[in-house]
N, C-alpha and C positions, 0 to 999 in steps of 0.2 A: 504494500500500500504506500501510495505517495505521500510524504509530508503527514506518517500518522502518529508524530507528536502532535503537530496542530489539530490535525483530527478528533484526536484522542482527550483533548484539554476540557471539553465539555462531562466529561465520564467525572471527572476530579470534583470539577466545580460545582456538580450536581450533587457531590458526595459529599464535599462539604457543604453547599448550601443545607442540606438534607441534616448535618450535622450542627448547624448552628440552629437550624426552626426547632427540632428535637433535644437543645439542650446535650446532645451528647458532647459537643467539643467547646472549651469557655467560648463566651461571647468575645470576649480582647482576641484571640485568636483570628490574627488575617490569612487567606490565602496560602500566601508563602510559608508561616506557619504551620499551616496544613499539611503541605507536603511534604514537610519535614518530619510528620510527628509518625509515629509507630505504623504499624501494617495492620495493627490489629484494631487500631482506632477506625481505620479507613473500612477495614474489613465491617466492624460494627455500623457506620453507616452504609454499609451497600445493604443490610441484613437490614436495617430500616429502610433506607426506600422502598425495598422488594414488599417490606410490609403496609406501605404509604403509599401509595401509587399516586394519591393529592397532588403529594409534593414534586412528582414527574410531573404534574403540568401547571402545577403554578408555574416549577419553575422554567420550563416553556414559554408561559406565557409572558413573563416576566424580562426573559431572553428574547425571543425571538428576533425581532430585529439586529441581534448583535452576532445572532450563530448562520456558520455556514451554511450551507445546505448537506455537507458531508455531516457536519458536527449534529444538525439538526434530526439526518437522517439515522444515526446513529441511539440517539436520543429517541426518537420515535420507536426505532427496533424493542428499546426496551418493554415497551408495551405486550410486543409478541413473545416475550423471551420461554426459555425455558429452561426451569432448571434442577436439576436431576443430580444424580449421582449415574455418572458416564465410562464406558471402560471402552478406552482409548486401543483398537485392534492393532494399530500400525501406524506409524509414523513414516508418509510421505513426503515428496520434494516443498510442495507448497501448502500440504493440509495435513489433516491426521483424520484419520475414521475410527468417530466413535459411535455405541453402540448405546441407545437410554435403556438404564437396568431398569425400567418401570413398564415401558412397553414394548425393548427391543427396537425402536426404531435404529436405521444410521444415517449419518452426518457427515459431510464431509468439512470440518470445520478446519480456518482458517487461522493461522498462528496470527499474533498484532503484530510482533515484532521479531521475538526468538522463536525460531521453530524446536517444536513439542520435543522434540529430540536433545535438547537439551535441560530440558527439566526432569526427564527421566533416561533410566541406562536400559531398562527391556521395557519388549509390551508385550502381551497387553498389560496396562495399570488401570486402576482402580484411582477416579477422582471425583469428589461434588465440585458443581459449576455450573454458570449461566449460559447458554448461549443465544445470539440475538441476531437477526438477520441484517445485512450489511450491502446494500450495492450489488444484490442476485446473489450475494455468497452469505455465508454461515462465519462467522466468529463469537467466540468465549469474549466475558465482560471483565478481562485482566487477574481474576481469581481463581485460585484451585482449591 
């Protein structure tokens, strides 16, 4: 993906906006802040959006005029996501095929940045995780 730092900048800020409405990160906490602080802080506000769905479109609505239409698109995905506990059969050149252990379905989901193959040494693996539709392609929402 092209430029999927910039892409990708809306996922953060949704995560903390999501973290400041709910009180889980102080208020003084700017931004930059944010991305500094633990994985597990961040991880706790994704587990709250996913429970607030509100807060996906306030903060839409809120944004809008300021998000790409990549950034936007991505953000919208979330609406469709789905998320499972996945076992990952094989890791390919440009995706990995996983498998949803609730219905079986498969995926051919797209790595953001490192490909799958570097977060694990065999497969299949066994991981929980979002995935959201992207641009006709399938991608995980940055967590395992």
């Amino acid at each position: 993906m092209k430029n999927t730092k910039n892409t990708l900048k809306p996922t953060l800020e949704i995560l903390f906006f999501v973290g400041k409405q709910l009180n889980i990160i102080p208020k003084e906490t700017d931004f930059k802040g944010f991305k500094n602080l633990d994985f597990k802080v961040k991880f706790k506000c994704r587990v709250a959006m996913y429970k607030n769905d509100h807060l996906l479109e306030k903060y839409l609505e809120l944004n809008l005029s300021s998000l790409t239409n990549a950034q936007s698109q991505i953000l919208e995905g979330f609406k469709k996501r789905i998320t499972s506990d996945f076992v990952i059969l094989k890791c390919l050149a440009n995706e990995a095929i996983f498998i949803d252990s609730k219905d079986n379905k498969f995926y051919a989901v797209k790595a953001l940045s490192n490909p799958f193959n570097l977060f694990f040494d065999e497969f299949p693996v066994i991981i929980s995780t979002t995935i959201i539709p992207f641009k006709g392609k399938i991608i995980y929402d940055g967590f395992f």
